[in-house]
N, C-alpha and C positions, 0 to 999 in steps of 0.2 A: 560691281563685277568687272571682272580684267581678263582680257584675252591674249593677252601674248602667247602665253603657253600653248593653248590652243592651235594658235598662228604657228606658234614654230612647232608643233608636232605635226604640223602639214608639209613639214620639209620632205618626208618620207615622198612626196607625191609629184617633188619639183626632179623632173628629167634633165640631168646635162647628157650633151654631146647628139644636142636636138636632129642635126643635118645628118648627123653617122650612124650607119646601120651598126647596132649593137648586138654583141653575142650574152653581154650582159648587161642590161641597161643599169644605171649607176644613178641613183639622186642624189642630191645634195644633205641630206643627212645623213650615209654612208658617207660620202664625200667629206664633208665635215669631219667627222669623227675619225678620217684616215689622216686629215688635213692636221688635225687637234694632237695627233697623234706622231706625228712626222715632225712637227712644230717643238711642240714638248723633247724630242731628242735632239732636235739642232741648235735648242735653248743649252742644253746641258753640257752637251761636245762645243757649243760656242764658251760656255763658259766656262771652260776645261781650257782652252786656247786660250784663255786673257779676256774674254769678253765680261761684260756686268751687266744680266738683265734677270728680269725676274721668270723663272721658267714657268711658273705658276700662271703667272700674265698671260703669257706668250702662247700658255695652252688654250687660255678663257677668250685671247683675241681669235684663235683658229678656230674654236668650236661656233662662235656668231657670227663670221667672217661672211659669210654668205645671207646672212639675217634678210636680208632685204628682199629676196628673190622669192620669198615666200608669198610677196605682194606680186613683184613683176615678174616671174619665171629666171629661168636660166635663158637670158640671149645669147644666140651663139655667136663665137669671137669674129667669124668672117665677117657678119652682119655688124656687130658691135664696134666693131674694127674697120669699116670699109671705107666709113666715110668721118673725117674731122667734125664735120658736124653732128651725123647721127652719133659720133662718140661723147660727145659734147653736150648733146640732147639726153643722151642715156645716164650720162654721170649725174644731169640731173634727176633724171627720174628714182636713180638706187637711191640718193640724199632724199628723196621726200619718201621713196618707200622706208627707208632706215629710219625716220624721224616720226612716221606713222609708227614702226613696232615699238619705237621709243615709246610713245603715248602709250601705249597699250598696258605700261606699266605704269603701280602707282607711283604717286609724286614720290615718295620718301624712298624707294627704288631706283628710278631713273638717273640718280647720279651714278650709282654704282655701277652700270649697263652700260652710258652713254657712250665710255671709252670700247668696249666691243661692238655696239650695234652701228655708231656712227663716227668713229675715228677722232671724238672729241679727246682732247688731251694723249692721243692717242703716242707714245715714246716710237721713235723712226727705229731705233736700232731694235727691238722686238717685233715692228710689223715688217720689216725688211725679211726676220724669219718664218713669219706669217707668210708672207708672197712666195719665199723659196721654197715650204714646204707645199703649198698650193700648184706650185709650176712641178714639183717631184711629181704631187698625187696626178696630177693631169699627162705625165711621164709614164707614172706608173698603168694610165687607165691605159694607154698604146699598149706598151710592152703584152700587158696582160690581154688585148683582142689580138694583137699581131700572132700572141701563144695560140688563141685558139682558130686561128687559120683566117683570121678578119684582117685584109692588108686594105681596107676602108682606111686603116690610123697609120699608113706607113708613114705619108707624108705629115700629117701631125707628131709622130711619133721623134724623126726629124728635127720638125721646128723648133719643140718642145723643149727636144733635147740641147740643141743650139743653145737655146736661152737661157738653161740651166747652168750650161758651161759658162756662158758668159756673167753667173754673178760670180762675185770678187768674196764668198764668204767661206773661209777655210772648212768651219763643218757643213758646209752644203756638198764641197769636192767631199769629204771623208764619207758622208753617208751614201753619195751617190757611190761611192768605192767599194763600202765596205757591207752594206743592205740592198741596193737595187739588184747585184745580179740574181740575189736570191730568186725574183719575181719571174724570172726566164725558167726556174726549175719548176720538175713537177714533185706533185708529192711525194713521190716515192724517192726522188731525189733527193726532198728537203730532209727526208728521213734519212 
């Protein structure tokens, strides 16, 4: 018998944005599947531009990108972040929790998984739009509490953004261009 599956249909039950009062609390398997999904279109508009990766890929590293947190939760970035060492500390512990859900599948399995659960063989120019879609959705959770009257994420809201600007990937500017402001509208407006 094998659990993985198991394990990751408990994503449903891992809370991001631990520290911050939420008007709508958000797990990582929501998260994922917006991540999965952001990824997948900056793969396409990357390779529309000249890029060469497989969008396919790009979608299967966004959807397990979080795998690990299913063993150690969502840390939050202040705490994760505060100190060199406890970053340091933590980096190990996602590696053992990733290498755990690895195990979880059979052997004749685990090659195929390895490169989404634990970055093994993992191609730099496909997890680069891994990360950029992950810092959009983590954009997009501000925008959307800031909408509903929660300025708890202004100053995350901010940072986020900051970071966003500062990567160097033509379809990361376009979609933040041409789909983020959507998220500031209400429904009646999207209509």
């Amino acid at each position: 018998m094998h659990h993985f599956f198991a394990y990751i249909s408990r994503m449903r039950n891992i809370f991001r944005w631990g520290l911050m009062r939420n008007t709508h609390p958000e797990n990582i398997a929501e998260h994922s599947l917006q991540t999965a999904m952001i990824a997948h279109a900056l793969a396409i508009m990357h390779n529309k531009l000249g890029g060469s990766v497989d969008e396919k890929n790009v979608m299967a590293l966004a959807l397990y990108h979080e795998t690990g947190e299913v063993i150690t939760g969502d840390l939050p970035t202040p705490i994760k972040y505060f100190d060199p060492d406890i970053r340091d500390a933590y980096k190990k512990v996602e590696h053992i929790a990733e290498r755990k859900m690895l195990s979880m599948l059979p052997a004749d399995l685990q090659p195929h998984y390895a490169e989404y659960i634990t970055g093994e063989g993992r191609n730099a120019e496909e997890w680069a739009l891994v990360k950029a879609a992950d810092r959009i959705c983590a954009y997009l959770k501000c925008v959307e509490e800031l909408k509903a009257g929660n300025m708890e994420f202004s100053r995350a809201a901010e940072t986020v953004k900051k970071s966003i600007d500062e990567i160097d990937i033509p379809a990361v500017k376009r979609f933040m261009e041409e789909f983020v402001p959507s998220f500031s509208l209400t429904l009646d407006e999207l209509n």
